[in-house]
Each structure stands twice: as structure tokens, then as C-alpha cells.
Steps between C-alpha positions, in 0.01 A plus 500: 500500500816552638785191634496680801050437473584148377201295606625159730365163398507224278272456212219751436435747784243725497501833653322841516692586124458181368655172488902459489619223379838266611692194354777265553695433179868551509572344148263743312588758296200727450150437714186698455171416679203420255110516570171621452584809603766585240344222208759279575779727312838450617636807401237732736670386863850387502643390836781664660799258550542519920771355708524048481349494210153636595297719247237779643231727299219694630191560265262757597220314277501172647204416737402159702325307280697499195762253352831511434755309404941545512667560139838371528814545225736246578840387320288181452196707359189704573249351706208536747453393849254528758582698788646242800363683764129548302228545810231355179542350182253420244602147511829252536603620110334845517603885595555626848199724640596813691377385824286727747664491837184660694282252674250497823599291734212638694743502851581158410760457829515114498759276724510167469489249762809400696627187346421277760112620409536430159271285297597480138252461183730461140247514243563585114322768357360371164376203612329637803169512355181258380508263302244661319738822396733155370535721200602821668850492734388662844607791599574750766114584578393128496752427781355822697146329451631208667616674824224413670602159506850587611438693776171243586804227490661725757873501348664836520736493207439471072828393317443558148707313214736746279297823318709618326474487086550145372477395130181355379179544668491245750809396777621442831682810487858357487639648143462867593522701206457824687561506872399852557161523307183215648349279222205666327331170491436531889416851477818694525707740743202714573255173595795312694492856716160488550521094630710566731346775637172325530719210666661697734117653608453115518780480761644285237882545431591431102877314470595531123764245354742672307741292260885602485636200386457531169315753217289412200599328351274533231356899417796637709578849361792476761665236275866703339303802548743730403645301236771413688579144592767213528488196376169541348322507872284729680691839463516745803278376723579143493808347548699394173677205622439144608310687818223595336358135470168403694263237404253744386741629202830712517375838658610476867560882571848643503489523870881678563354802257427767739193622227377138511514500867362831518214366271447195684481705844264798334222216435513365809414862720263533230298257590514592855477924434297513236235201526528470891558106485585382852751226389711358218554123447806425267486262253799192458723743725777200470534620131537883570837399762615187319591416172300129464264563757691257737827637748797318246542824367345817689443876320611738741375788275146374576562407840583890584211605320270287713702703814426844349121418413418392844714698657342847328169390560504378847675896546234616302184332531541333836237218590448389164617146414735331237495127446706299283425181295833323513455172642895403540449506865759815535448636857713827370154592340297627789824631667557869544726696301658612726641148606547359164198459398268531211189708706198294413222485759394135412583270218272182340591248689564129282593379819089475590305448225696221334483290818144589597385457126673124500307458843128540363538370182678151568302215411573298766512620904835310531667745291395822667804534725445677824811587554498731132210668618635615826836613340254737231312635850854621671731584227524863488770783373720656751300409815189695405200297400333760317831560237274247251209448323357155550206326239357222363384620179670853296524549115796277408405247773196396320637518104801372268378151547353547875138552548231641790567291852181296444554419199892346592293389755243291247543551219163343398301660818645788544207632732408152641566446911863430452610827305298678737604356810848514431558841300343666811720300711820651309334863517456445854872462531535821313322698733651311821837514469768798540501733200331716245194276388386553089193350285478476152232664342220191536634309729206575742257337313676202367584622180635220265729435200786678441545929467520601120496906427195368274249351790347706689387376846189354550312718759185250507756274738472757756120417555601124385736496805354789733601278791855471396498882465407531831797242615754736350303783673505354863884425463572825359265632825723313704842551330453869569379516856182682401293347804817533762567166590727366203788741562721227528468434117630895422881402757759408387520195739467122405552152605414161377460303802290190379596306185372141458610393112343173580153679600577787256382733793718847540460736775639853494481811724518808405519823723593921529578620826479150718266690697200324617215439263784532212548167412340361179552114453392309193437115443559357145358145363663368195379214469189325353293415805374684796734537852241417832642559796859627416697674788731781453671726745402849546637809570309509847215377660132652507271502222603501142212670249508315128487810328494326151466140346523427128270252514221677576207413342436890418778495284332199280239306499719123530702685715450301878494740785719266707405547849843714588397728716627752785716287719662514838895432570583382812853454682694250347875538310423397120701614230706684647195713640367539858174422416297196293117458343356257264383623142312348242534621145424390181645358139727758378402749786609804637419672870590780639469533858589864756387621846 
């Protein structure tokens, strides 16, 4: 094949004369490509040298399916490494597979919801299975037998923990070895395709988190992969100075290399090209555009990056949705580019769950402070309450020394009256106030301890706590509008009106187009004993329907019905408000109340 023929691509591409082959290694002297096809002999298909250190070969013999590896003379020595941009690999220390590009996606035309529709479920691959299979990590087609459930549940979007190939067996995904092949353990490239097409037929969109921050460390072929390094660090890819440190090991990639960046940027449209994923959450973002994670010293290498990524895909895959995990509070996050920003549609917001978290879990009702919660329901990111994902419970909130909500919540009863009550008081919050609302896998049925890659979760809760799964389905019902009268819940409008820190009674309202029948107004109790009698103002006058209460005894058995029903304001300034009624509501209580 010709240089004017040359085949375009990274790693192994296959085509109608066979597969061509293309690496990044500008220290190497000689590179061949090694396989099954030639018996791994590095003398049958040396690489051309190409411009930037880039090496190209074309074998006619090679076919999808086999392995290969890259042979690479260096001044430091001869060595193998496993192609960087491998679709497959036999395993974290293995040989690259050529991968086969073809797949069905049957028509597979998915959009996901606009944000402000958005109900997020993270879960974790391996551990989304029985505990029966406790033996057995799950995998791709034991989430996709769980669907049902999802979609029953009524959320709209599946954020899965890293997939790409981690060392060892089991992991939360966070040491990629491999960032452009999926773990075998969960099934692979060619099962991850076929989730999320069975997802998407669902009307479930799949966010994946990707990790930038860092590679490896450990099995990371990346590591002086040419040979080439400075003072003894990570070679091309990394950076070779002080830079390079993160607390997960010195790999941070060498994010001023225009091949690293072009690396970094080639995974991410992968993702959303080649496995039609409708988002991308980023993992510790404040390491990828600072040096120590914190704003003493920023990165601006990284910084730009972030601009590029989200400014290529919004260009080229419009709709879809970014978020960053960052948690320093930086508004320039969900900015625009084109103002200074970074590009992300939303971000994790620390500003919620920390405060909301502290709320529930307190010991005593005199340190739950009102006046926390309603600064967690109205902080937002450049005016738009949808530019974060709010939770109570996500992978890191509930591990490294943290546990489940009921079980901060009792520690020795973590499914007794008061976990319940009050866990589903903090998830009520989650799906009240302004933003992006997110479970953790289990959460809906009161899944305890702490999340290990090792546990998998313990299904038999959901008929345990069938009532609590239908809690989290009514709010989710509401949160989303599905019957028409809860649009106020999808706006981006909100004010806390009532706050008694005495009575620890809050009162917010929430609301789209101020139109009438838009408002949405929801009555908190956090405190220990029930609230007869209590007058708030209103919105307006006429009847008010109780479209939910927590305490209904549907939800649990102990669980007291309070007599809150549909009530009736009537003229009379109160909070602000034109309008006043009288509500009753119960221990640790939420109601939600529309036209």
C-alpha cells in the first residue's frame, strides 16, 4: 500500500485489505508489529518511521480477532508494549486484540432527556448482581437483566463507574490500565455495545465515568513506553517533573503534549461514536486543571484540555452531557467556552450533599441547622439550577470510612423507623430541590453498610423494603412531571419562604413558567415529633392537592399516615405569600403539595 493509500487511525484499523497498524513512539529506533498473524516475529512487519514520531505498517494477513503486540528497539533496549489505542485486550498485562468495528445498533437513534428531565442511577458494574453470584463479579448482561427495575423505578438515566481495563479482577474502575479497551471481566467492548443498546430501547440513557486524572498506576503499558523518560518518571505520556504527582501515584498525563491531548480527546468521542453513550462524567476534574487538586497552584495545560473536550463534543455530538466531579465550588466549570469557561453541563455539587447528609444523620434535632439546608436547596452554578448534580448517597459518599445513610443514621438499626424515616427524608430533598437528582445503586431499598467492589447488593431488600421502592418511585413520578401537575419541580425557579429552626419546619416553592397550576411547594419536618396545625403561606388561594407524604403508611408498615391531606389556602399575607393554610405532617416528614 502506497503513503499516498496510507490508512488514517490510531492503533489497529481494519479495512477491506486488512488491518494497518499506527504508533506513537518518537524515541524508538526500529518498530515492527507482532501477532498471531505473523507468529509474533519481529522481523516479518517493520513499521515505517512517519512524521512526529509515528510508525505505520499495513499487513494484508491480519484479521479481527487476532493479537498483536508493538516490538520496540530503543537506545534503552528492546521491548514490547501493548497497543495504547487497543479496542480489546486479553487482559490488563496481556496483547491487544484487533478489534471488529462492525456492530448492529439495530437503528439505535437514542436522545437523552433534557437535563432538567434527568434522573440519574450510578451503579458499578461488578457488584451489580446477587449475592448469590458473590463469587462471580457482575457483568454487562446482569445489569441488562436488571432493567426492568430501572425503568419500573422510572429514572431515565444509568451512570456506570469506569470500564475500562483495571488491574486485578475486581475494582471501582479508577486505575485504568487501558482506557480504550472495556474490562473482560464485565463482558467486554462487544457486550458494553450491546447494554447500551438494550438501554437506550429501555429509554434509558448510559453516562460512563471516564478517569483523566491519573493512569495505572499499576499494569500501565503507557508507563516510559518508548523508553524514553526523565527523571525516572512516566516517559512520553506523562509528565516528567514535579507535575506529574497525584495521590493515586505519579502518572498524571502530560497534558501540554499535543499526542497526549490528542489521546485523551480520541477516548472521549469514542465513547460517544463508537458505543453511543449519552454522557461522560469526569472523575477528580480539580486534578486534571490543578496541580494539588486545590486553586494554590492551577495547570493551565489541563484547564485547555477540559475547553477543547467540551468544546468538540458539544460541536459534535450536541445534546449529550458532560459533568465534572470537582467539588472546589469553581463556577468557571459549567461556564461556556466561549466566556472563559470550562464547558461542563453540570458538575457534583459538595455544596448539597455535605449539608443535607449532616441534616439526616445528626443525632440530635438541635443540630440540624435550617438555615444549611436551605443554602444546599438554592446554591446553584451560574444562575442555572440544573448546572449540578445533587445526592444523598454516590460511590465515594458512602466508602473510605463513610457508610450507607441508614447506617450513619444507626449504626446499630440501620433499617429500624429512624434510618428509614430520615434517609427518605434526605432523598426527598434530592428530588425537591433545583438540580440534576442521582441514586446510588441500592439506595431504593435501604441498602446498608458501606460499597466494597467485593459485595454485591443484596436484591432480597427490594422485596424487604418494596414500600420504600415505591417512595423513590412516587418522587421520581413527581420529580419528572409524568402525571402533569409537578412541573414546577422540572423550573428552574425556587424560594424558601418558611424557615422555623426552632420548629425545624422548612417550606420551599418551586416553579417553571409562573403560570397557573405551575407552582410546586414542599413542607419539610426535621424534627422528632409530629407538626398539627402548622400554617404556612401559599402561593395563592384555592385548593392545594397533597400529591405525596412520606409518611404514608404504604411506604411501611410503622409508617403513620398522618392525616395531611388536600388543603385549602385562603387570603391572608404569610410568608411573604398571598395566601395561608394549616398542615399537619409528621416526624421527619416530607409533603408535596400543587394545583
Amino acid at each position: 500500500m502506497s503513503d499516498e493509500t496510507r490508512i488514517k487511525g490510531m492503533g489497529s484499523i481494519p479495512h477491506a485489505q486488512g488491518v494497518a497498524f499506527r504508533v506513537w513512539a518518537p524515541h524508538a529506533q526500529r518498530v515492527s508489529v507482532i501477532g498471531s498473524f505473523n507468529d509474533w516475529d519481529g522481523a516479518r512487519h517493520p513499521m515505517q518511521a512517519e512524521e512526529n514520531g509515528y510508525w505505520y505498517a499495513n499487513v494484508a494477513k491480519a484479521h479481527t480477532g487476532d493479537q498483536y503486540r508493538f516490538l520496540l528497539s530503543t537506545p534503552t533496549g528492546e521491548f514490547t508494549r501493548i497497543d495504547p489505542y487497543a479496542r480489546e485486550v486479553t487482559g490488563s498485562v496481556g496483547n491487544a486484540v484487533i478489534h471488529d468495528p462492525n456492530f448492529d445498533w439495530q437503528g439505535d437513534d437514542f436522545r437523552i432527556a433534557p437535563w432538567n428531565e434527568l434522573v440519574i442511577y450510578e451503579l458499578h458494574v461488578g457488584t451489580f448482581n446477587d449475592r448469590e453470584d458473590v463469587s462471580c463479579p457482575g457483568t454487562f448482561s446482569s445489569v441488562s437483566a436488571r432493567l426492568g427495575h430501572l425503568k419500573k423505578l422510572g429514572l431515565n438515566a444509568i451512570q456506570i463507574m469506569p470500564v475500562g481495563v483495571f488491574a486485578g479482577g475486581r475494582s471501582w474502575g479508577y486505575n485504568p490500565s487501558h482506557i480504550f479497551s472495556v474490562e473482560t471481566t464485565y463482558g467486554g467492548s462487544r457486550a458494553f455495545k450491546e447494554f447500551v443498546r438494550r438501554a437506550h430501547r429501555e429509554g434509558i440513557a448510559v453516562i460512563l465515568d471516564v478517569v483523566y486524572n491519573h493512569l495505572g498506576p499499576s499494569d500501565n503499558d503507557l508507563w516510559q513506553f518508548d523508553g524514553w523518560s526523565e527523571n525516572n518518571r512516566g516517559g512520553i505520556y506523562f509528565y516528567n517533573d514535579d507535575r506529574a504527582a497525584t495521590p493515586w501515584g505519579e502518572t498524571r498525563p502530560d497534558y501540554g503534549r499535543g499526542e497526549v491531548r490528542q489521546y485523551i480527546l480520541d477516548n472521549v468521542l469514542m465513547w460517544l461514536e463508537e458505543y453511543h453513550v449519552d454522557g461522560l462524567r469526569f472523575d477528580s476534574t480539580q486534578y486534571i486543571r490543578t496541580v494539588h487538586g486545590t486553586e494554590d497552584r492551577e495547570l493551565p495545560d489541563g484547564w485547555s484540555l477540559l475547553q477543547w473536550i467540551n468544546s468538540q463534543v458539544a460541536r459534535k455530538f450536541p445534546g449529550r452531557i458532560t459533568i465534572a466531579e470537582d467539588f472546589q465550588n469553581n463556577q468557571r466549570l459549567t461556564r461556556d467556552v466561549d466566556v472563559g469557561g470550562a464547558g461542563f453541563g453540570a458538575q457534583w455539587d459538595g455544596m448539597f450533599v455535605h449539608p443535607i447528609r449532616r441534616a439526616v444523620i445528626a443525632l440530635q434535632d438541635r443540630h440540624r441547622s435550617l438555615a444549611a439546608i436551605r443554602d444546599a436547596i438554592c446554591y446553584r452554578y451560574n444562575d442555572d439550577a440544573f448546572g449540578r448534580v445533587i445526592y444523598s448517597e454516590s460511590h465515594d459518599e458512602v466508602s473510605n470510612g463513610r457508610a450507607r445513610v441508614p447506617q450513619e443514621i444507626s449504626p446499630d438499626d440501620p433499617k429500624g423507623w429512624y434510618a428509614r424515616k430520615r434517609s427518605t427524608l434526605g432523598a426527598a430533598m434530592v428530588f425537591t430541590a433545583p438540580g440534576i437528582p442521582m441514586l446510588f445503586q441500592g439506595q431504593e431499598f435501604l441498602e446498608g453498610g458501606w460499597f466494597r467492589e467485593t459485595v454485591p447488593l443484596d436484591w432480597d431488600k427490594r422485596d424487604d423494603f418494596h414500600g420504600i421502592v415505591r417512595l423513590y418511585r412516587d418522587l421520581i413520578r413527581l420529580r419528572l412531571n409524568r402525571d402533569g401537575f409537578t412541573r414546577g419541580l422540572c423550573g428552574q425557579y425556587t424560594r424558601v419562604y418558611h424557615l422555623n429552626d426552632s420548629s425545624k419546619v422548612i417550606a420551599f416553592q418551586r416553579w417553571d413558567q409562573g403560570r397557573p397550576g405551575d407552582d410546586v411547594v414542599v413542607v419539610a419536618n426535621f424534627f422528632h415529633k409530629a407538626q398539627d396545625g402548622y400554617v404556612i403561606g401559599f402561593p395563592a388561594t384555592g385548593l392545594w392537592k397533597l400529591r405525596f407524604n412520606s409518611d404514608w403508611q404504604g411506604y411501611n408498615d410503622d409508617f403513620k399516615n398522618h392525616p395531611s391531606t388536600d388543603i385549602v389556602a385562603e387570603t391572608g399575607a404569610r410568608d411573604g405569600l398571598p395566601s395561608q393554610a394549616a398542615v399537619s405532617i409528621a416526624p421527619y416528614s416530607v409533603l408535596i403539595f400543587s394545583q
